[in-house]
KEDOVEX-153539 format. One record per residue (C-alpha): x, y, z; residue number from 0; residue in three letters. Coordinates in nm, 4 decimals, padded with zeros to 6 digits, always signed. Example, Ala and Ser with C-alpha at 12.3 -4.5 7.8 and 13.67 -1.06 7.14 Angstrom:
<nodes>
@xx:+01.2300; yy:-00.4500; zz:+00.7800; n:0; res:ALA $
@xx:+01.3670; yy:-00.1060; zz:+00.7140; n:1; res:SER $
</nodes>
This chain:
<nodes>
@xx:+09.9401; yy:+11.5259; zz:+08.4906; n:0; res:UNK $
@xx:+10.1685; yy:+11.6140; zz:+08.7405; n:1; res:UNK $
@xx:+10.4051; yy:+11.3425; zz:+09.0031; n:2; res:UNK $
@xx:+10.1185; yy:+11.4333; zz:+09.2898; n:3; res:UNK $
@xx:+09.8489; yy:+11.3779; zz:+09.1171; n:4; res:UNK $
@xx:+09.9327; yy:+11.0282; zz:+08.9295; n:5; res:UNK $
@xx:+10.0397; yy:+10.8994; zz:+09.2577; n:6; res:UNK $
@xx:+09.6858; yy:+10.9783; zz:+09.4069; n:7; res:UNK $
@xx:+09.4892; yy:+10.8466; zz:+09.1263; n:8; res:UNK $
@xx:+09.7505; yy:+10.5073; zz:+09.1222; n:9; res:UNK $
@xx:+09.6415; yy:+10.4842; zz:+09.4729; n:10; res:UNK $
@xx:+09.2980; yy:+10.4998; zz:+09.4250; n:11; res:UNK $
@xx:+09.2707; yy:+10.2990; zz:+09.1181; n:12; res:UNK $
@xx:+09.4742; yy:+10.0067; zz:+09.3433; n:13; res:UNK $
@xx:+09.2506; yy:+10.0419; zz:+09.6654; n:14; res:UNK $
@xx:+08.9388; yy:+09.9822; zz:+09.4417; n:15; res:UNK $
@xx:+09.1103; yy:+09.6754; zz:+09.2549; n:16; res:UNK $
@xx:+09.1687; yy:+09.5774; zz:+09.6456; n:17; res:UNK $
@xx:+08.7835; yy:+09.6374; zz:+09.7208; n:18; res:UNK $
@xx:+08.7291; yy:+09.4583; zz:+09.4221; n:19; res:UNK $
@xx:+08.9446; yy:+09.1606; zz:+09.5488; n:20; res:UNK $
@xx:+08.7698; yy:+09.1260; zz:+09.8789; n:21; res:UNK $
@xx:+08.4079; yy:+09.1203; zz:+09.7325; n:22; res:UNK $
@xx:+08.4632; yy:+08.8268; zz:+09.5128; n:23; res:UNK $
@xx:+08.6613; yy:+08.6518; zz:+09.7726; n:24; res:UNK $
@xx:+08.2980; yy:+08.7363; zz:+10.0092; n:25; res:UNK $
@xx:+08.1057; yy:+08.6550; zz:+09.6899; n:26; res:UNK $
@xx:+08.2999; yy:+08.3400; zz:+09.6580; n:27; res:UNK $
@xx:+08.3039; yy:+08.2197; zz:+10.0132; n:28; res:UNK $
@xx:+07.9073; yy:+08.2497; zz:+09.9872; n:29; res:UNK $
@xx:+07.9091; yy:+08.0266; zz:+09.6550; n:30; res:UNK $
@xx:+07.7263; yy:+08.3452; zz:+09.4635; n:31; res:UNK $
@xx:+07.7299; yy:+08.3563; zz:+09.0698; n:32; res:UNK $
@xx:+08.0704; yy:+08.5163; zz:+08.9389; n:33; res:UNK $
@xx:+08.1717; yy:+08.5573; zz:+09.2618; n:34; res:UNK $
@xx:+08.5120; yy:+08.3965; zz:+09.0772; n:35; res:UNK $
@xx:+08.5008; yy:+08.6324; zz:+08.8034; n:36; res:UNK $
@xx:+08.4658; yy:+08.9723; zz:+09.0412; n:37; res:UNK $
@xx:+08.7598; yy:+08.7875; zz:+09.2096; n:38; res:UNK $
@xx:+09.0292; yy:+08.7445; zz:+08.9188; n:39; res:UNK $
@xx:+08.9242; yy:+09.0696; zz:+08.7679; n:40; res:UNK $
@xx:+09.0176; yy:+09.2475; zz:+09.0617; n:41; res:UNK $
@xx:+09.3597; yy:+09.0317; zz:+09.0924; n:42; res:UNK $
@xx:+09.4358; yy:+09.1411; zz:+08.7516; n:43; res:UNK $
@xx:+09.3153; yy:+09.4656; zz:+08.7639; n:44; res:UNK $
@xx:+09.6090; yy:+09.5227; zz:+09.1187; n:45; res:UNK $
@xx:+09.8613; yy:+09.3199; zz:+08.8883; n:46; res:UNK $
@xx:+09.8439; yy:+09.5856; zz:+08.5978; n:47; res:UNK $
@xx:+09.8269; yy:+09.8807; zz:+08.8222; n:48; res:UNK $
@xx:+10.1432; yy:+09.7723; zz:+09.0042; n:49; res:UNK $
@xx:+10.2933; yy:+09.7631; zz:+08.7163; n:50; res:UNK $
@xx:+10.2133; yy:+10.0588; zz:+08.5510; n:51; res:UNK $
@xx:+10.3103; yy:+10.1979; zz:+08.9017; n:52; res:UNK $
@xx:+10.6496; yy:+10.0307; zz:+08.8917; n:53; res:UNK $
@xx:+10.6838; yy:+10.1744; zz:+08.5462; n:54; res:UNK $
@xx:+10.6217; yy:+10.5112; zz:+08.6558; n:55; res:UNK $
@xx:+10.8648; yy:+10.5053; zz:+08.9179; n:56; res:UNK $
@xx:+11.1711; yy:+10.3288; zz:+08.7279; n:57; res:UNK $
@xx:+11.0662; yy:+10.6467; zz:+08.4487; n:58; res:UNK $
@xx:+11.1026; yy:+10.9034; zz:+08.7331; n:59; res:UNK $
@xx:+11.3680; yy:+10.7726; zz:+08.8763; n:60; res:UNK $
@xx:+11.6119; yy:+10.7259; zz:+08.5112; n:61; res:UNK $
@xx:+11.4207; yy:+11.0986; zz:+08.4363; n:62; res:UNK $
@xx:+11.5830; yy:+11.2867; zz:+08.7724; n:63; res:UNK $
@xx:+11.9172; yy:+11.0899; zz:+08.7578; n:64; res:UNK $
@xx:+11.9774; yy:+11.1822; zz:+08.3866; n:65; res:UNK $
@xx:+11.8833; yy:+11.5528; zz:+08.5464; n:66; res:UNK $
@xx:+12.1432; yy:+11.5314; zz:+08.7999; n:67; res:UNK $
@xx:+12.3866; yy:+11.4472; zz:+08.5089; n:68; res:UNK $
@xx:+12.2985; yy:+11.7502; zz:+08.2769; n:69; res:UNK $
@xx:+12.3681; yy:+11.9713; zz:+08.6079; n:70; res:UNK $
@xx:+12.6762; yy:+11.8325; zz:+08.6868; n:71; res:UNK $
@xx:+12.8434; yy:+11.8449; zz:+08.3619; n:72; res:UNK $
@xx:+12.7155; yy:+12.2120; zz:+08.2749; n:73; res:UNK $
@xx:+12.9108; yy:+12.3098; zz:+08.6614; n:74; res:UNK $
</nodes>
């Protein structure tokens, strides 16, 4: 999968986690059943994205600097 296209599915995956977040914070507020559940499922569904996210980027980042490297020695 290609730098674009991870990024847009990251995205996605974290704005339903935050959809998720607000419905059992609504479910909560009106004392429905799991309304609790939805609520921490969604938190730790945004705290595992992030950091597969954070991953991701520390990955690209160490991949493209090592890249700079191998060009600058070979010149």
């Amino acid at each position: 999968m290609n730098e674009k296209k991870t990024d847009q599915l990251l995205q996605t995956l974290l704005a339903g986690s935050a959809l998720i977040v607000l419905a059992g914070a609504i479910m909560q507020l009106q004392h429905y059943p799991y309304g609790e559940l939805i609520f921490v499922l969604g938190v730790a569904a945004w705290f595992i994205l992030t950091a597969i996210k954070v991953h991701i980027r520390r990955r690209r980042k160490r991949t493209n600097n090592q890249q700079v490297e191998n060009t600058n020695e070979r010149n």
